[in-house]
N, C-alpha and C positions, 0 to 999 in steps of 0.2 A: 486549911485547904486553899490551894491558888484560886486567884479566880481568874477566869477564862474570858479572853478577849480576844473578840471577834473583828479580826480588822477588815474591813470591806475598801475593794479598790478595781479600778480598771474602770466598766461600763462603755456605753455607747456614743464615746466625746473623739474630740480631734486630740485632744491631751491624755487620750488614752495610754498610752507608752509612757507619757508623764510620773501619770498612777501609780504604775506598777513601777519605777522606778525609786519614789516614794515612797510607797508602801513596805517593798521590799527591805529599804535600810529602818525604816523604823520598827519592822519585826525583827530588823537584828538587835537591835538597843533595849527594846522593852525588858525590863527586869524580867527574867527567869525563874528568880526565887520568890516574884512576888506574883506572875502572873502566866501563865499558859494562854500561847499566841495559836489563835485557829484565824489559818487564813483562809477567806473567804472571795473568790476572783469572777468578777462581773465578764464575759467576755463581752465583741462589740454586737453581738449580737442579742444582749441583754440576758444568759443565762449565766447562772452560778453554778460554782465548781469549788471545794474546798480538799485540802489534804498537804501535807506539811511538805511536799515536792514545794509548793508554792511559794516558799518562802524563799528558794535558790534563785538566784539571778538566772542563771543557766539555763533554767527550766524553760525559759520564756524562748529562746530560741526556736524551737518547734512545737506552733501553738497547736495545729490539729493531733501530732502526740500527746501533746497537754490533755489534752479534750477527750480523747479518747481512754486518757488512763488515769482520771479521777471520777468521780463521781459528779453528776450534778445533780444541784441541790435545791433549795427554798428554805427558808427563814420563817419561823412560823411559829405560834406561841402553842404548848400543849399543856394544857395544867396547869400550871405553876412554870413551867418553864419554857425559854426559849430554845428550839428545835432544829437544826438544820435537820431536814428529812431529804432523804433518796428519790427524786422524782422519777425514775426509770423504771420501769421493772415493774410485775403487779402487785406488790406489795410496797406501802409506804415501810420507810424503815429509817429509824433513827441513827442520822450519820455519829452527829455530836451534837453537843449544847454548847452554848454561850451565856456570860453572864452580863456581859456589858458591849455593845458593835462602837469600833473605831473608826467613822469613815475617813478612808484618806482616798480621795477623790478629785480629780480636777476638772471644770468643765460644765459644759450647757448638758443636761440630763440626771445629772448626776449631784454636783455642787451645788444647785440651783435651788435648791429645796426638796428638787423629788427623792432622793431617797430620804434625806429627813425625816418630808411628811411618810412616808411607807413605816419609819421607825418607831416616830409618834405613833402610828397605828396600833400597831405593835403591842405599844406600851413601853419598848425597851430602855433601857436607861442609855444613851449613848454622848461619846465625845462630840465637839465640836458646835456649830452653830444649830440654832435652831431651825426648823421650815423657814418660819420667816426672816431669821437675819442672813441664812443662805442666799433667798434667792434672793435679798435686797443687794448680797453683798456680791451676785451674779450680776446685776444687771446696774453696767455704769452709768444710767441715766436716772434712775431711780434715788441711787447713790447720792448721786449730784446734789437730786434736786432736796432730798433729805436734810446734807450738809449743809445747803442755803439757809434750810426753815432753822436751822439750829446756830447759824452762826460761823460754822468753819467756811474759812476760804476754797475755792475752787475755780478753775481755770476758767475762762469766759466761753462758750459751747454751744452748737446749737445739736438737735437730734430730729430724727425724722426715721418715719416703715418706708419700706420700699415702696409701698404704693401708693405713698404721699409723693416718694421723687418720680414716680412715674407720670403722676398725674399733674404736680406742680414742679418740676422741675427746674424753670428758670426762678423760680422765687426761690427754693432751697438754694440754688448755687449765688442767687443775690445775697441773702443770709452769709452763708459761707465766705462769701467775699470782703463782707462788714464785718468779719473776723479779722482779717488781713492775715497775708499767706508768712510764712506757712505753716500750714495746718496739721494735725495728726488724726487720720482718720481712722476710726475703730468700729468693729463687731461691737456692738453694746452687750452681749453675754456670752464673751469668750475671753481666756486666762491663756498665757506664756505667750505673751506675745504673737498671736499668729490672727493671720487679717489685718493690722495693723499698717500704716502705710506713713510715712512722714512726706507730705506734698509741698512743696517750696514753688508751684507755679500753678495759674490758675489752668493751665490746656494741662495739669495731670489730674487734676481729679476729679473728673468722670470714670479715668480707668480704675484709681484709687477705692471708689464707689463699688463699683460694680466688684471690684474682690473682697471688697468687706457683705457686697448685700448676698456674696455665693457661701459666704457661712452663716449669718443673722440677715434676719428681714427686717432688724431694726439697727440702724447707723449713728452714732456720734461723733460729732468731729471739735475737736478743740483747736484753742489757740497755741500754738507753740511759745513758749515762757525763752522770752531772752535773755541772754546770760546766763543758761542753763545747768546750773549744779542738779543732781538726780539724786535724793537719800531715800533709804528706807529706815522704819523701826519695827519692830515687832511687839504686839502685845496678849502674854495669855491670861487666862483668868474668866471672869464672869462681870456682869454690870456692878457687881456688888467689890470686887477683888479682884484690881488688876495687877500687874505687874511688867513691865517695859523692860524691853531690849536697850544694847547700843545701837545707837546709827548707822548703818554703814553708807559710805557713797557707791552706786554702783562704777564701776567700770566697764566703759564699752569703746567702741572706736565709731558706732553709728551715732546716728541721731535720737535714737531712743534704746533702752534695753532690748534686743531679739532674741527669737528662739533660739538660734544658734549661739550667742551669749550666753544662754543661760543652759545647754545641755548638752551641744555640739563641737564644745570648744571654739568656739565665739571669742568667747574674754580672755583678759590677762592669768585666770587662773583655769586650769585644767577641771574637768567636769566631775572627776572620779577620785577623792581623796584619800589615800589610806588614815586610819586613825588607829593604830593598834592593828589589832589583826580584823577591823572589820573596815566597810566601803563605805564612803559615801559621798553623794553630789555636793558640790557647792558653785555658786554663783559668782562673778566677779562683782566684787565688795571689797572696797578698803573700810575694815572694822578698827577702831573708831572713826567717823570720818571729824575732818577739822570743820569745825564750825565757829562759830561767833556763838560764846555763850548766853547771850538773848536768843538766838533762831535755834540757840539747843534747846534751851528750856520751852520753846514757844514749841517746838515739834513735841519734845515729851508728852505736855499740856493737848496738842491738837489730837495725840494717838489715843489716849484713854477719852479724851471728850466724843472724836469722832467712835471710837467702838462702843463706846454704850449707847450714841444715839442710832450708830445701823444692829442696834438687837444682838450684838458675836459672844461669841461664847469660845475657848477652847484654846487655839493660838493664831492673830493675823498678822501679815505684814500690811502694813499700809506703806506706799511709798507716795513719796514728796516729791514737788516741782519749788526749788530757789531759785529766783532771780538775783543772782551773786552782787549784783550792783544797788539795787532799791533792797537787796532780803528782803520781800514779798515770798511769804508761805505759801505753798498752796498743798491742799490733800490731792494728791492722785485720784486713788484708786487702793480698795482693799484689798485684801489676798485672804482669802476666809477661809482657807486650808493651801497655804503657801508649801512650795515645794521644798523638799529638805524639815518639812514643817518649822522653817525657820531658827532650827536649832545653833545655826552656826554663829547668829546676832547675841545669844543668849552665853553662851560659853566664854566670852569673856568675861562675863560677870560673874562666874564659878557657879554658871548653872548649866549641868551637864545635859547631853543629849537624853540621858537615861531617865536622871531625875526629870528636867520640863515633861518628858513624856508620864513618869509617875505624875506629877501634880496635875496634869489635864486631864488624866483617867480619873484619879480619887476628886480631882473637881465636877466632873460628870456623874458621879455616884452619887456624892452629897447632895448634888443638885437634886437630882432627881430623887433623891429620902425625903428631901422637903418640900416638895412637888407633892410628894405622893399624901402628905399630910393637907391636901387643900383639897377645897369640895370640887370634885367633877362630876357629880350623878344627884338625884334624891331617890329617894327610898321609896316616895309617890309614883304610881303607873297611872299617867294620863290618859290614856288610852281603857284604861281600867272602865271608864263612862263612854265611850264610843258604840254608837248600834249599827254602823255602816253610814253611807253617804245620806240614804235617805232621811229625811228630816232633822239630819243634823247639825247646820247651817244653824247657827245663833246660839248653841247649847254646851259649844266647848272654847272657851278664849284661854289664851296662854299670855 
């Protein structure tokens, strides 16, 4: 019997369109002989919707048709099994079931940990990061300062809420300045580069500011690294079992990777690749990139050290800042469900799209069989000695 996997994708992020762009080529690759794909589509409006329309690119062009001609749904555990039920209508009724959920996800809402934790609830065995390496790996300040306590390199930063620069203002821009310009200002929990600002004088970035604080109310700004080589590597696996990508260097013509590099035909390479008879995105990358085999091994070394100290699970990219002149390393920034799920780093090493996406599924299963082997409950009902409020005070410690 196949077992059924449930890929979850879309939700209510700016990288929404990201999502489903992702989502969509990985349910083309996912083994067929080994595994029956139930798509399951977040709209931005937070409801689900499932039915194998979903899996067509095509489909996505007219979402309110979309909407109107699947069902929508809920996730939800019955018995023994997990449920997609029929939310409409007066009768719940069972659409499908799943055995295992895939988030492929991009984004503040969604990546973040919340639907994680919703999974965890659950109970359900799924791919990718947990609650908490999610949202660590959402939120680049968090990141940062993690990376510090452990050792890896990271670019010199300062971060502030918006209602810190409201209220201290000249003090964050004094900081910002003891940075020395220029600077790269960022959404502290937002992916594909969007918000992102590269400031080269200090009369721009108040405006820089204020369009990163119209997506996050919280801001990070870094130092812009001279001599700027950009690589990334990719690692899937678990704390226990990793396994590394090649390098690639990005290619772009900007100051940093953009959105439009990376989906809009941006980069040197075209956004939409055929590979046989099926599609998919890739980013500009020169796979392998040339390096100095010290800052190769020194990257390999930082991507398994940095993913098991931010909690990840499943497959990330982390990308790099090189100072081409000192090679000074530094870690970026992680991608804890990168788009393309980073398949295209891995295929040189004759590991297929098809297969990384089998090992991250049956690494999620396992995981979770020996999960399930650990104490989460006792058999004791504390509450079993409880008489109500009154006089209860002294007579039950936990």
């Amino acid at each position: 019997m196949k077992i059924k996997v449930g890929v979850l994708f879309g939700g209510e992020s700016v990288e929404h369109e990201v999502s489903i762009i992702t989502a969509v080529q990985a349910m083309e690759y996912i083994s067929k002989d080994k595994y029956e794909v139930v798509p399951i589509y977040i709209d931005k409006e937070r409801n689900w919707y499932t039915g194998l329309e979903l899996t067509k690119m095509e489909t996505y062009k007219d979402m309110e048709l979309l909407k109107n001609s699947l069902p929508k749904v809920c996730l939800t555990k019955k018995e023994n099994e997990f449920v997609l039920m029929k939310t409409k209508g007066l009768f719940n009724k069972v659409v499908n079931t799943i055995d295992v959920a895939f988030p492929i996800v991009h984004g503040k809402g969604v990546e973040d940990g919340s639907l994680a934790g919703y999974l965890d609830t659950l109970g359900i065995p799924y791919v990718g990061p947990s609650m908490l390496g999610a949202s660590v790996g959402q939120d680049k300040v968090v990141q940062k300062q993690i990376m510090q306590m452990e050792g890896i390199p990271v670019a010199n930063y300062v971060w502030f809420y918006e209602t810190d620069y409201l209220t201290k203002k000249e003090e964050i821009l004094s900081k910002i300045n003891k940075l020395g310009y220029p600077v790269i200002v960022k959404p502290a929990r937002l992916g594909s580069s969007i918000g992102i600002n590269y400031v080269k004088k200090a009369r721009d970035i108040e405006a820089a500011l204020e369009e990163a604080f119209s997506y996050d109310e919280k801001v990070v700004v870094e130092e812009a690294i001279d001599n700027l080589l950009e690589v990334d590597c990719a690692v899937y696996g678990n704390h226990e079992l990793m396994e590394t990508s090649l390098i690639g260097e990005m290619i772009t013509n900007n100051e940093f990777l953009t959105f439009e590099d990376k989906y809009l035909n941006g980069g040197k390479k075209t956004p939409m690749k055929k590979m046989g008879s099926k599609t998919t995105s890739t980013s500009g990358f020169k796979i392998p990139a040339k390096l100095d085999k010290k800052v190769e091994a020194e990257i390999y070394e930082l991507s398994k050290k940095a993913f098991r100290a931010l909690n990840l699970k499943g497959v990330t990219r982390f990308d790099f800042l090189i100072n081409k002149e000192t090679k000074q390393v530094y870690v970026n920034e992680p991608n804890t469900i990168p788009g393309c799920l980073a398949f295209f780093f891995f295929t040189p090493k004759d590991i297929s799209y098809e297969q990384l996406l089998e090992n991250i599924i049956t690494f999620a299963i396992k995981e979770y069989k020996e999960n399930k082997k650990k104490v989460s409950s006792f058999e004791s009902n504390v509450l079993s000695t409880y008489n109500g409020s009154k006089g209860a005070k002294g007579k039950m410690s936990l």
